[in-house]
MIKEMI-919923 format. One record per residue: residue number from 1; y, x, z of N, C-alpha, C in turn. Coordinates in nm, 3 decimals. Last residue first. Example, Ala and Ser with C-alpha at 12.3 -4.5 7.8 and 13.67 -1.06 7.14 Angstrom:
2
2;-0.225;1.285;0.708;-0.106;1.367;0.714;0.003;1.290;0.787
1;-0.569;1.319;0.780;-0.450;1.230;0.780;-0.330;1.320;0.780
# end
This chain:
115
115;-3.302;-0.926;7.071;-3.421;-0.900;7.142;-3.411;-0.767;7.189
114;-3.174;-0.992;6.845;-3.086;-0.913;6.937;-3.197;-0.859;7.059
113;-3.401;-1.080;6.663;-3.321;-0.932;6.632;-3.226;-0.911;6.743
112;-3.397;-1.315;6.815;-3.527;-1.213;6.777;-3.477;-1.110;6.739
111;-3.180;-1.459;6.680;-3.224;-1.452;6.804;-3.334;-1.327;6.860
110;-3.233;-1.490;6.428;-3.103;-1.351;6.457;-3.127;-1.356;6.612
109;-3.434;-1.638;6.406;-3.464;-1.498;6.324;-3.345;-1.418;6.376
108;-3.344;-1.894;6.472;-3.436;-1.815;6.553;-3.426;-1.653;6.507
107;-2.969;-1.933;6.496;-3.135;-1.932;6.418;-3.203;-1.809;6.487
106;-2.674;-1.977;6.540;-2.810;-1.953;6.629;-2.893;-1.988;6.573
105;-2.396;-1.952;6.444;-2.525;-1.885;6.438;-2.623;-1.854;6.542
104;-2.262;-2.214;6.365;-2.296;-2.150;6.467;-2.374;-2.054;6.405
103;-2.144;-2.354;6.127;-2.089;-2.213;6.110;-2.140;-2.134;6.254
102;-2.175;-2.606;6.236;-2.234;-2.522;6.100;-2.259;-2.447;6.068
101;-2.335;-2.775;6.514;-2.232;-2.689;6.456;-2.294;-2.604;6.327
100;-2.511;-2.886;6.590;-2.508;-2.968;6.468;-2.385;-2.878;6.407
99;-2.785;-2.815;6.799;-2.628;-2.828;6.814;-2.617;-2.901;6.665
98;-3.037;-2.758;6.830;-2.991;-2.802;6.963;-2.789;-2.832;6.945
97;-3.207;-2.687;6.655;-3.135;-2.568;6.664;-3.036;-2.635;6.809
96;-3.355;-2.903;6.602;-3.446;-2.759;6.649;-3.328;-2.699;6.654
95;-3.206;-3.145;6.599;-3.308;-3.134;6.698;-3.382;-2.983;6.709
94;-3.007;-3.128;6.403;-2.944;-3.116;6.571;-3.096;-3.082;6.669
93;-3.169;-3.023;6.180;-3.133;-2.922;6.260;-3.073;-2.916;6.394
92;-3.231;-3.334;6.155;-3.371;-3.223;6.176;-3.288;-3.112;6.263
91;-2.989;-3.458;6.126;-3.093;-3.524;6.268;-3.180;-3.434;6.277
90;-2.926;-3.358;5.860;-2.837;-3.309;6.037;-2.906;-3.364;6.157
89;-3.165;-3.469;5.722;-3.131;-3.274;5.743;-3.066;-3.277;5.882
88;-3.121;-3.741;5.758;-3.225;-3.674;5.811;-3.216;-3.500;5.798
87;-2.829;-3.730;5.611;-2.901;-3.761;5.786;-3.000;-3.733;5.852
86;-2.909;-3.613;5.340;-2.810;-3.590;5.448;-2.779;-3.599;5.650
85;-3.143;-3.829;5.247;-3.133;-3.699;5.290;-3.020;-3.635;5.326
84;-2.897;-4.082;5.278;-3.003;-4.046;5.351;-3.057;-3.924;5.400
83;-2.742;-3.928;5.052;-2.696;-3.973;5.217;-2.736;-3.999;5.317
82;-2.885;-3.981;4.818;-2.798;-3.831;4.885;-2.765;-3.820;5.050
81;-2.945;-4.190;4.842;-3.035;-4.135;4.792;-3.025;-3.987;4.915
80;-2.665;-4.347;4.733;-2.760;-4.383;4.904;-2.864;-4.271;4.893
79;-2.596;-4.217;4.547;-2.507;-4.181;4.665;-2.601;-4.199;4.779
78;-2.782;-4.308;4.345;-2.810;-4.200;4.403;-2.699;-4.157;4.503
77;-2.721;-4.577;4.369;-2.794;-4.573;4.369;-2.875;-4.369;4.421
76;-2.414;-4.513;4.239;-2.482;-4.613;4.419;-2.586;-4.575;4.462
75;-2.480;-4.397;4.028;-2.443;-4.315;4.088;-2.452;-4.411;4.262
74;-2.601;-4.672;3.917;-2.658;-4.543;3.892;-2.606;-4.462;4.000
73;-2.372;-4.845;3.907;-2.448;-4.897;3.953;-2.582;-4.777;3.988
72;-2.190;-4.676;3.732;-2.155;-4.685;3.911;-2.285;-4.746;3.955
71;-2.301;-4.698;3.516;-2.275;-4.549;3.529;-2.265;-4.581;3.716
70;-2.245;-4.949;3.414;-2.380;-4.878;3.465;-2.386;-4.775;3.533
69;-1.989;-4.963;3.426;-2.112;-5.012;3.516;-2.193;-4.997;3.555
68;-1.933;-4.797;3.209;-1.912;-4.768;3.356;-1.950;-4.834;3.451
67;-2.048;-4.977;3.002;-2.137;-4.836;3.053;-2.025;-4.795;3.158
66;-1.972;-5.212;2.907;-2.053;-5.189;3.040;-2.113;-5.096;3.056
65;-1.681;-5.341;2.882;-1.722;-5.156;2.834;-1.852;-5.173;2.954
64;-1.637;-5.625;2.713;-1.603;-5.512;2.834;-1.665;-5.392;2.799
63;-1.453;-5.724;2.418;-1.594;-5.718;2.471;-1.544;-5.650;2.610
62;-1.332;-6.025;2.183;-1.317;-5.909;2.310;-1.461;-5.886;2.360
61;-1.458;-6.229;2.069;-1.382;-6.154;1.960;-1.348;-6.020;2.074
60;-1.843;-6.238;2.141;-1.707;-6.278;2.147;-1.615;-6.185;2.092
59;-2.064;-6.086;2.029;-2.059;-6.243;2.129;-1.922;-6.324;2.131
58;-2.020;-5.849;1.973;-2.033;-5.980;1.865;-2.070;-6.040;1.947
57;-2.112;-5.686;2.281;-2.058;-5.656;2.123;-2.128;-5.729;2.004
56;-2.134;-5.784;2.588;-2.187;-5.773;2.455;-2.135;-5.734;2.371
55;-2.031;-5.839;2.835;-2.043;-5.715;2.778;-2.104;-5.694;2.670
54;-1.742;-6.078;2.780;-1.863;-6.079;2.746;-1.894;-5.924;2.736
53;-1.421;-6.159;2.966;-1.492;-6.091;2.889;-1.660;-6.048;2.893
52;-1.340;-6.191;3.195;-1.375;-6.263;3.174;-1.388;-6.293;3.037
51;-1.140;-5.897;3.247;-1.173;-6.028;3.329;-1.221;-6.172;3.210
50;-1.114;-5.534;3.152;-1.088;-5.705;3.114;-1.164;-5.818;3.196
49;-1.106;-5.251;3.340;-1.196;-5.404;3.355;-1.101;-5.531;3.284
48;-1.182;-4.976;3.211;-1.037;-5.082;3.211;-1.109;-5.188;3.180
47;-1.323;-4.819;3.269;-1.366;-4.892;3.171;-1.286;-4.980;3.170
46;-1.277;-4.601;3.451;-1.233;-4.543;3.309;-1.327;-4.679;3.219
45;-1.275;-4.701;3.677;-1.107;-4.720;3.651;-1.150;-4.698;3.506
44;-1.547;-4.628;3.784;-1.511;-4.804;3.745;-1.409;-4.872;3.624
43;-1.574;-4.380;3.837;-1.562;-4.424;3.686;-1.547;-4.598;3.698
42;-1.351;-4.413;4.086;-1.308;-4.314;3.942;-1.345;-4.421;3.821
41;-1.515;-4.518;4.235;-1.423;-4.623;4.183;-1.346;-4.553;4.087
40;-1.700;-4.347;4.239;-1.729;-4.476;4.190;-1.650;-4.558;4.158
39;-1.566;-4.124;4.399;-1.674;-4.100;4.241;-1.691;-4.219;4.158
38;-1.515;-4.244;4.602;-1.398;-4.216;4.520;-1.444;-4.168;4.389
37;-1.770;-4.261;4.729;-1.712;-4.427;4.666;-1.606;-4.384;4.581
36;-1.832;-3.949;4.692;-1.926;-4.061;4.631;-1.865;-4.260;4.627
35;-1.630;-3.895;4.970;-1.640;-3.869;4.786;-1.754;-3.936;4.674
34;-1.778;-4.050;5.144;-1.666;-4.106;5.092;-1.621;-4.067;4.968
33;-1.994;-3.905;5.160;-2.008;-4.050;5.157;-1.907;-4.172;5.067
32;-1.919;-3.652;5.243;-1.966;-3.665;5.104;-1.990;-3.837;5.050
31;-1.791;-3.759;5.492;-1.733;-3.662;5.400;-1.814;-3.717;5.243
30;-2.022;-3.805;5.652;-1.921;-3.895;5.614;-1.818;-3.873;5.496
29;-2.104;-3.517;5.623;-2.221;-3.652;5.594;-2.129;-3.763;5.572
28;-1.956;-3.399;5.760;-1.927;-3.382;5.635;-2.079;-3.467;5.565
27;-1.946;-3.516;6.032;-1.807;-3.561;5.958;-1.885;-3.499;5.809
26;-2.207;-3.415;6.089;-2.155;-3.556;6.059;-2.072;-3.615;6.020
25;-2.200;-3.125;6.146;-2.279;-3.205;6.012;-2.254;-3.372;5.988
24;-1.889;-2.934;6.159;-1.936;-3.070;6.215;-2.082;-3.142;6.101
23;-1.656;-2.834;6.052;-1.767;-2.755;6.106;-1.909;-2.844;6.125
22;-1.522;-2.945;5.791;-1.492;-2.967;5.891;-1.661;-2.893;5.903
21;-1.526;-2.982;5.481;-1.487;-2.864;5.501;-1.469;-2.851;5.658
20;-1.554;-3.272;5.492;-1.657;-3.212;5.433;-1.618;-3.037;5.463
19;-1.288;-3.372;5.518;-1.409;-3.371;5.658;-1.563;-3.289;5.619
18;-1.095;-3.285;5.340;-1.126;-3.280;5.465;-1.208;-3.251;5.585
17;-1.257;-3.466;5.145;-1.264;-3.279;5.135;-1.238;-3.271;5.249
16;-1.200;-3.697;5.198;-1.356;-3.665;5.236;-1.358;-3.497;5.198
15;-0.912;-3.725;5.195;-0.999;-3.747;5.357;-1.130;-3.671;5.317
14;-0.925;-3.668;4.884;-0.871;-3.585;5.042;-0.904;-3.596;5.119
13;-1.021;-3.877;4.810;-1.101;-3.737;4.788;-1.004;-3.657;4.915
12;-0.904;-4.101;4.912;-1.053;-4.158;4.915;-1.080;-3.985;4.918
11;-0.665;-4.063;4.784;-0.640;-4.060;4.954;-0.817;-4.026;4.983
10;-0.704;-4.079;4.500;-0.643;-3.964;4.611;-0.695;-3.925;4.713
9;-0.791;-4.339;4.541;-0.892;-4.256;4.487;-0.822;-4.130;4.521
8;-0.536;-4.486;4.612;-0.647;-4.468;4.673;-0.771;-4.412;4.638
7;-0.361;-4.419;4.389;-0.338;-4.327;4.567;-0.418;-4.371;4.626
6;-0.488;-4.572;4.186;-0.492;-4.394;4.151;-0.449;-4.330;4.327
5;-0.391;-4.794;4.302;-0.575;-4.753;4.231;-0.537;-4.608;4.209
4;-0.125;-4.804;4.276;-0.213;-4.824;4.382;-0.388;-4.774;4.366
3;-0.118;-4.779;3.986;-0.082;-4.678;4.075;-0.121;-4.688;4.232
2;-0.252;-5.031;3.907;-0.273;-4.863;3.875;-0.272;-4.765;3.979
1;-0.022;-5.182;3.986;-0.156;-5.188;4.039;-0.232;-5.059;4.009
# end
């Protein structure tokens, strides 16, 4: 099972380097989306989930580790944060620059210098 959990946190950062290195502001809006769940299920892995275990310490003779909980419940919290402003940037520049390409160069200021 591990090892299934370790080729999908792989697979999870490759696709999203992928698309994050793609010209496109929407694949790399999807891009960072997806490195942010492979961020989450990283630290999930580093609190080796015992099942039905108390997160307390002295409640019971076993405890869980609930600071990677927290830690994911935190980083959710700023993935949606990130991802929003992400959409509204590529919805601002598709609308004044008329494209969403990355690597275009059409800004006003180099427009005006070929003048």
């Amino acid at each position: 099972m591990e090892t299934l959990y370790a080729i999908t946190v792989g697979t999870l950062t490759a696709c999203s380097v992928y698309l994050i290195l793609r010209a496109r502001s929407f694949p790399i809006v999807i891009g960072l989306t997806m490195l942010s769940y492979a961020v989450n299920l990283f630290l999930f892995s580093t609190g080796r989930l015992v099942i039905d275990q108390v997160p307390i310490i002295g409640a019971g003779e076993h405890y869980t580790d609930p600071l990677p909980q927290a830690l994911v419940l935190t980083a959710i919290v700023i993935g949606f944060a990130m991802t929003a402003y992400s959409i509204i940037l590529a919805v601002r520049v598709r609308g004044e620059f008329g494209s969403d390409e990355v690597n275009e160069p059409n800004y006003q200021a180099d427009k005006e210098d070929k003048r």
